[in-house]
N, C-alpha and C positions, 0 to 999 in steps of 0.2 A: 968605202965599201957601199956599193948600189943596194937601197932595199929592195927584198924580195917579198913578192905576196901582193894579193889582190888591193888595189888604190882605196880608201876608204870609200864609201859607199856616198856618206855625208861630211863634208870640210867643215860646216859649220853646225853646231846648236839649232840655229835659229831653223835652216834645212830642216832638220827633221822635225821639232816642232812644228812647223806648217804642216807638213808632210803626216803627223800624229792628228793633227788638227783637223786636216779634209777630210782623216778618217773615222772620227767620231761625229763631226759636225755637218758631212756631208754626203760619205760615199757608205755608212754602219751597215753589216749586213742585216737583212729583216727575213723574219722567219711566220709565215703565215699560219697563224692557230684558227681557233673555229671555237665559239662559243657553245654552250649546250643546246642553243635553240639552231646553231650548224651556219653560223652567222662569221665569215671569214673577217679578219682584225690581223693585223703587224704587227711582231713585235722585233726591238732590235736584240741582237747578238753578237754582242764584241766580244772578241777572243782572242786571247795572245798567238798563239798559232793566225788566226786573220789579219791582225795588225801587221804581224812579223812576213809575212807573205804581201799584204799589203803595201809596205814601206821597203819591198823590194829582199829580204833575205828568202834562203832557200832553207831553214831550220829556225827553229826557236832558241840553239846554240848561240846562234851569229847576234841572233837580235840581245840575247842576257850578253852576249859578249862586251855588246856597245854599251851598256851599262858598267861596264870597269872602268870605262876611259873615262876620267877626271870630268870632264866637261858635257858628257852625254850622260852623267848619271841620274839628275835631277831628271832631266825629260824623259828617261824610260821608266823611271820610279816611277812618275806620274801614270802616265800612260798605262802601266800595271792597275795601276789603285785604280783609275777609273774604270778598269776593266773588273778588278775586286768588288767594287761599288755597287757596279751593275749584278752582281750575283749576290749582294747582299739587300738589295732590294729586292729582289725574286725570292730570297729565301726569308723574308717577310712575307712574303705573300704565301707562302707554304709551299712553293716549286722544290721539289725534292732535290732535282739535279742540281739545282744551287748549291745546295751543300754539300754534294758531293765537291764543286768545281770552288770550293772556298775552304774544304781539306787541303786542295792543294796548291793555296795560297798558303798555306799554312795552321789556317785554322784548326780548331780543334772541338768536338763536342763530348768531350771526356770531363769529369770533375775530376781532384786532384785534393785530396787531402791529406793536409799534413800532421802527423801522429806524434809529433814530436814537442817539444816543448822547448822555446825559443833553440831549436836547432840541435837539442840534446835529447837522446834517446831517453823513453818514460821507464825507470826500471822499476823497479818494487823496491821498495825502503829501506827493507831487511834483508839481508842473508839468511834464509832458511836452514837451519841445521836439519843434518839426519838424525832420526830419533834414537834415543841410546840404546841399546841391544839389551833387554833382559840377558840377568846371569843366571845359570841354571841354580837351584838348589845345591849341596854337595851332600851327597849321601854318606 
């Protein structure tokens, strides 16, 4: 039976590693900010969406897809995290939209406490009874 479906994009690991590589190391998009005194500065902007357009897919689908396959999974984990990384240094700096864009790594800025007691609900010691009914007098 002939396969059907588009040829892989990359045969080898190594391929898209390079290909990850030119794109952090060489080709990173940079975004022009402007100091208080209105003094223009670069900064970079990796983005899964631009890597994934970078390294030639047409969706962020196709690029998580390549991370199933046994052997491309380590290089697009990566390639993620350094792109995780880069929002987690921004969001040291107090960049708000880091945090937004590190929610959706996963992150979370919720606490989570836990009310229980190694894993057992805390109940009250005793059974409360209901109090006994006064009985009327009898006339």
């Amino acid at each position: 039976m002939a396969k059907v479906g588009r040829p892989p994009m990359f045969k080898t690991v190594e391929e898209i590693e390079a290909k990850i590589r030119a794109y952090f190391n060489e080709d990173l998009p940079k975004k022009t900010k402007y100091t208080a005194k209105g003094e223009p500065y670069e900064v970079e902007v990796p983005t899964v969406s631009g890597l994934a357009l970078y390294l030639g897919f047409v969706d962020r689908r196709s690029f998580y897809d390549y991370e199933d396959k046994p052997e491309f999974t380590h290089a697009i984990k990566k390639a993620r995290f350094l792109i995780e990384k880069h929002y987690e240094e921004l969001a040291q700096d107090g960049v708000t939209t880091a945090i937004f864009a590190l929610k959706n790594f996963g992150w979370s800025d919720a606490s989570q406490l836990d009310v229980t007691s190694d894993g057992k609900s805390i109940a009250p010691p005793v059974a409360w009874a209901e109090p006994e009914k006064k009985k009327k007098p009898k006339k």
